[in-house]
N, C-alpha and C positions, 0 to 999 in steps of 0.2 A: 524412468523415461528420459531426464534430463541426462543419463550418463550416456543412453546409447544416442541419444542427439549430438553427446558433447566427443564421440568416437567416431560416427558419421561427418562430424566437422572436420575432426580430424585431418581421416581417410581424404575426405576429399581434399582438403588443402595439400596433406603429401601426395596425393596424382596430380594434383598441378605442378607443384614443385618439380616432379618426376617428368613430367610433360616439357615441360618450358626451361631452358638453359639459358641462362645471360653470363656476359663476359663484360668488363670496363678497363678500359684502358684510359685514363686519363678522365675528362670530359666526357667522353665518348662511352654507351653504354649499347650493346649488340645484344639483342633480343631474339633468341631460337634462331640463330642457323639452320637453315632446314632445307633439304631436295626432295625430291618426291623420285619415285623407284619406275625405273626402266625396265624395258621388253627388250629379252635377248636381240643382240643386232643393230638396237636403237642407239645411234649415235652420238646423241648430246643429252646434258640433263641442266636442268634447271635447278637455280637457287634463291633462296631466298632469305630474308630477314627483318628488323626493325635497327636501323641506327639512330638514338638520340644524343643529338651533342647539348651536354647542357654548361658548354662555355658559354665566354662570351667572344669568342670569335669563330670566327668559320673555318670549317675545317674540310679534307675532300679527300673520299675512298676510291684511292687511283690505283689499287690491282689488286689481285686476288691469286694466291697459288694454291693448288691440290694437286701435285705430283703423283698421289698415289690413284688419281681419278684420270685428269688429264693434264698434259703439259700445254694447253691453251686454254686458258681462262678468261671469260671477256668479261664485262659490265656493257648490259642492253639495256634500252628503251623499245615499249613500244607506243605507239601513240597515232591517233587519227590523222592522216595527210587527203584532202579530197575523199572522202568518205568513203577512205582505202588504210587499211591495218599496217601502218611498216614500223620493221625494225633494225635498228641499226644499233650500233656497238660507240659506244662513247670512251675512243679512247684519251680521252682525259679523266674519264671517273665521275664520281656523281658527287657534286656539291652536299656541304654537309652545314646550312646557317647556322650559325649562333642560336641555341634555345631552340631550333627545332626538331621534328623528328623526321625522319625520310624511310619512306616502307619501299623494300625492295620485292615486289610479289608478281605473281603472274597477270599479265594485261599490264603490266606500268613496267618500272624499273626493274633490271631483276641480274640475276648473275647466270653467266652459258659456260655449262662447261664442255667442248668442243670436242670431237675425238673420243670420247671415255674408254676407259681401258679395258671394262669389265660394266658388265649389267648393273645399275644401283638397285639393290635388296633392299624391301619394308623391312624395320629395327635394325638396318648395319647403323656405322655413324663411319666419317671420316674426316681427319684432318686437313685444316684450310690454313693458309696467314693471309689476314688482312694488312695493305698495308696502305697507310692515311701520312697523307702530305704532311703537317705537323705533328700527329698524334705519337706518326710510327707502325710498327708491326704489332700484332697478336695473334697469336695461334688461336684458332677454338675448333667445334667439332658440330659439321653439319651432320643432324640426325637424316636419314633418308625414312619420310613417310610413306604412306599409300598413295598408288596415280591416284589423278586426277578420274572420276566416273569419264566415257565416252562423250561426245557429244551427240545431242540428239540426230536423226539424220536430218542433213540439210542443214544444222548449224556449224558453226568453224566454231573450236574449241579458242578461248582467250588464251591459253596456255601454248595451243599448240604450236613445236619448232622443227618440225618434219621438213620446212625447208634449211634448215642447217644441214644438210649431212657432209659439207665441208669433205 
């Protein structure tokens, strides 16, 4: 009994491992890269991740390339303005404190990539550089997950950027 507990542990720790990608660059540790899969025609796709800077100074993620996705790539916000959803594009980049962590997901911070060239497929991955004011560049590789479920009717989707189509 103790053996197939001790194989089940296993298993499961390599699907996580299998699951979850991190990258460091310096200070700087990037937790899953990840988009979620588009409907042919669908014009932008969303990205996301976890940056933790575990300097001691601040650091700040001011662009993002995927040429092979699209040649505009922004860094968004979205956030409550008068008890209205907007989102806007920080072209300066998102602050990265000293010692903390900044989650880039959908409904908050997050990455648009504008145009896309082609549909993003569940299980493709593609190539991105991040590039960070002191840190520098790194390559890593956004996995593309499952959409998002629908939203119920009558609810607005946090995720959703149908008013992109740029």
């Amino acid at each position: 009994m103790k053996r197939i507990l001790a194989t089940l542990a296993v298993l499961a720790l390599s699907a996580c491992a299998v699951l979850a990608h991190d990258f460091t660059l310096g200070d700087l540790k990037i937790h899953h890269p990840a988009s979620r899969a588009t409907l042919p025609g669908q014009p932008v796709g969303g990205g996301f991740m976890t940056i933790t800077n575990t300097g001691a100074a601040a650091d700040r993620l001011v662009s993002i390339a995927a040429p092979d996705v699209s040649d505009d790539v922004q860094i968004h916000e979205m956030a409550m303005e008068n008890d209205v959803m907007k989102m806007r594009q920080l072209a300066d980049g998102v602050e990265l404190p000293a010692g903390a962590t900044v989650e880039l997901k959908s409904g908050g911070l997050h990455v648009m990539f504008m145009k896309i060239k082609h549909p993003l497929k569940e299980g493709d991955k593609f190539k991105a550089t991040l590039t960070f004011e002191k840190a520098g560049k790194i390559d890593v590789d956004f996995k593309v997950e499952a959409a998002k479920p629908a939203a119920k009717e009558g609810e607005a989707a946090a995720g959703d950027h149908s008013g992109h189509g740029g």
